[in-house]
C-alpha positions in Angstrom: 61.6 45.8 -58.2 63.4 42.9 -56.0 66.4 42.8 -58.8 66.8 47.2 -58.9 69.1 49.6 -56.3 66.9 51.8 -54.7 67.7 55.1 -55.7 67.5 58.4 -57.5 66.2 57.9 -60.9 64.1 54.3 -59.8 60.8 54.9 -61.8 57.4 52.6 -60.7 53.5 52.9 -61.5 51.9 53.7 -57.9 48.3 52.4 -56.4 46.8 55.1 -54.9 43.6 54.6 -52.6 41.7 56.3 -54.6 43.0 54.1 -57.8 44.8 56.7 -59.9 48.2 55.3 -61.0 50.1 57.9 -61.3 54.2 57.3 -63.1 56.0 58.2 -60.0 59.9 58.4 -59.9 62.7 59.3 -56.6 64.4 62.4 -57.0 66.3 62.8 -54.1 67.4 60.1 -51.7 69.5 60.8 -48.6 69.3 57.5 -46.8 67.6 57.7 -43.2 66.9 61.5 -43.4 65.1 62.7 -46.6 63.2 60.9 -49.7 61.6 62.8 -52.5 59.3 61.5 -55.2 57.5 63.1 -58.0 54.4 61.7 -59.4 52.4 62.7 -63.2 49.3 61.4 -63.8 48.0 63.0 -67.0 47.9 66.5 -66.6 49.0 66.7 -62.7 52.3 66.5 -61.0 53.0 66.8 -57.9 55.9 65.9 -55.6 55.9 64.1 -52.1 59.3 64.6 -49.7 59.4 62.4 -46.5 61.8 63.6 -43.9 62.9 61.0 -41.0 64.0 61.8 -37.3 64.8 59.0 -34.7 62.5 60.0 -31.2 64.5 59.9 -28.3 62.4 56.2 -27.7 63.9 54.9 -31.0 61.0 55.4 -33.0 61.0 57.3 -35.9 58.8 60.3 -36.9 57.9 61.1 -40.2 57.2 64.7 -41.2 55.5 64.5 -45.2 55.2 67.6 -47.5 53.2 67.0 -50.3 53.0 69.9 -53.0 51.5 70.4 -56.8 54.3 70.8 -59.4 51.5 71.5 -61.9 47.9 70.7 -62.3 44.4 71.9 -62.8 40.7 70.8 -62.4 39.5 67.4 -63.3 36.1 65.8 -63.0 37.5 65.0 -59.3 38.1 68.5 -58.1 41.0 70.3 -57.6 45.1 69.0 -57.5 45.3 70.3 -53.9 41.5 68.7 -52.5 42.6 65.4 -54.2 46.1 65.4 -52.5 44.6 66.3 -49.3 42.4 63.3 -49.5 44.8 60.6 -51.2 48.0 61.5 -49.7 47.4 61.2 -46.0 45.4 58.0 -46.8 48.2 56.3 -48.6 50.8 58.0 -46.1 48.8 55.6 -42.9 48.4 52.7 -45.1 52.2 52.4 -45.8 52.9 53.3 -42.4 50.5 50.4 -41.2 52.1 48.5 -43.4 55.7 49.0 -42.8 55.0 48.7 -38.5 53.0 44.7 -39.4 56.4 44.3 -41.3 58.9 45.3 -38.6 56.8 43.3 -35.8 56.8 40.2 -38.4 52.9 39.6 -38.9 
């Protein structure tokens, strides 16, 4: 997406670590505070918000709340076992991620 604004409305295919791909798209966007996304792969939605705070060290904390939209049993088990596996996985790997990129390795 190099050549697309970032914003409400941006659509994109996600990698989870579990290899689902689900069709994911940003609903809300407030820049520096709040960032919600809402994902369907077949029969399952769910939606992911990210809300930032700056510590008083400059850092920044990141509280996520990750909820089913709709859903139901699959061969992996339910909507809410599968996001409490993939979702906190996914949520360290982009934070790893986005810390090598901010100290430039």
């Amino acid at each position: 997406m190099p050549d697309e604004r970032i914003g409400v409305g941006q659509r994109w295919i996600d990698v989870t670590s579990v290899g689902l791909r689900p069709a994911m798209e940003t609903v809300e966007l407030d820049r520096l505070r709040r960032w919600t996304e809402r994902g369907q792969w077949r029969a399952i939605a769910a939606e992911l918000t990210l809300t930032f705070s700056e510590l008083p060290d400059g850092r920044c904390r990141v509280v996520a709340q990750a909820r089913a939209v709709r859903g139901g049993v699959s061969r992996f088990g339910t909507v809410t076992a599968a996001a409490g596996l993939v979702v906190p996985r996914d949520l360290k790997r982009a934070a790893r991620l986005l810390s090598e990129r901010a100290s430039g390795q």
